[in-house]
C-alpha positions in Angstrom: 84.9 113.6 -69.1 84.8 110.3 -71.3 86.5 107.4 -69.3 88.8 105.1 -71.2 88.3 102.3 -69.2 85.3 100.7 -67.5 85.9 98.3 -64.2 83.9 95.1 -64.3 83.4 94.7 -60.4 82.7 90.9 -61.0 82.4 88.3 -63.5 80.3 85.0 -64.0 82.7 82.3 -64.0 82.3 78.4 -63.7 83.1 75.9 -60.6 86.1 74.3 -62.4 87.9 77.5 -63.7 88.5 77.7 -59.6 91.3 76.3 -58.0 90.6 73.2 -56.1 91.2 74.5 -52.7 87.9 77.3 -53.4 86.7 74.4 -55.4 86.6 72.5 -52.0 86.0 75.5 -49.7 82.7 76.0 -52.1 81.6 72.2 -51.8 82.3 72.5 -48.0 80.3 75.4 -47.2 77.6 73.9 -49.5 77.5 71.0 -47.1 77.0 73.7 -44.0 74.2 75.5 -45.8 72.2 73.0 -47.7 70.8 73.5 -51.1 72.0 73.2 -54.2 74.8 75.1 -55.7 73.5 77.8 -58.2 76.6 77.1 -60.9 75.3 79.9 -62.8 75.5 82.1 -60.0 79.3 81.9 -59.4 81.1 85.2 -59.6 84.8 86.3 -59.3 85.6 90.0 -58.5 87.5 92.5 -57.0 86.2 91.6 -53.6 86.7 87.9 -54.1 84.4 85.0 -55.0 80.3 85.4 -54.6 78.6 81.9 -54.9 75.2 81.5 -54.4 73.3 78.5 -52.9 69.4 77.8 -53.8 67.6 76.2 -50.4 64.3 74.5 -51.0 62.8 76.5 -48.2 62.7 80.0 -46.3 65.6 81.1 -44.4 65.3 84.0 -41.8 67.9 82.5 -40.0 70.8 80.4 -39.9 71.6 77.7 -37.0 74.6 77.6 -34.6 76.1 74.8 -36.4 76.1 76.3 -40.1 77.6 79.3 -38.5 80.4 77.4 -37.1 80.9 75.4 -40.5 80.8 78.7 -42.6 83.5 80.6 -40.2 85.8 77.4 -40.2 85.2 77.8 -43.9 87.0 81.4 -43.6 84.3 83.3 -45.2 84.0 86.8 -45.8 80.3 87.4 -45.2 77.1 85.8 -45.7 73.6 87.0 -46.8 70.5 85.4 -46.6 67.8 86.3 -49.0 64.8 84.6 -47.3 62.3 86.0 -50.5 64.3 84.0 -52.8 65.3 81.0 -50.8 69.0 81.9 -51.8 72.1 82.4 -49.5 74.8 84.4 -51.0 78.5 83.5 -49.7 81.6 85.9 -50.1 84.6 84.0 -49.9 
């Protein structure tokens, strides 16, 4: 069976293509994180927007007060990829 379509899950998009309230939202959880913002690492999808932060050092764990910044941020999940120094955000 030869599909007709193919489903692109996400695509690479940049900061300013986003409205400014995710524009914002991004900035604000950038704040609560640290790091820098990866701009090449922004992605748009069928589960929302993916953006992914670059920290200077290894994570394992995240402190009471970046928690409460990214839920007041309304976040959908967070992952921390300690290897990498990089914390992916759903939003």
């Amino acid at each position: 069976m030869k599909l007709k379509q193919s489903i692109n899950e996400a695509e690479k998009v940049e900061l300013d293509s986003l409205d400014s309230k995710k524009q914002n939202q991004i900035k604000s959880i950038q704040r609560h994180v640290g790091g820098k913002l990866d701009r090449d690492s922004i992605f748009d999808g069928v589960h929302g927007v993916i953006v992914n932060f670059d920290v200077n050092t290894r994570m394992g764990r995240l402190s009471v007060n970046q928690l409460k910044g990214l839920v007041k941020n309304k976040i959908r999940w967070v992952e921390v990829h300690s290897q990498d120094n990089i914390i992916s955000v759903g939003i």
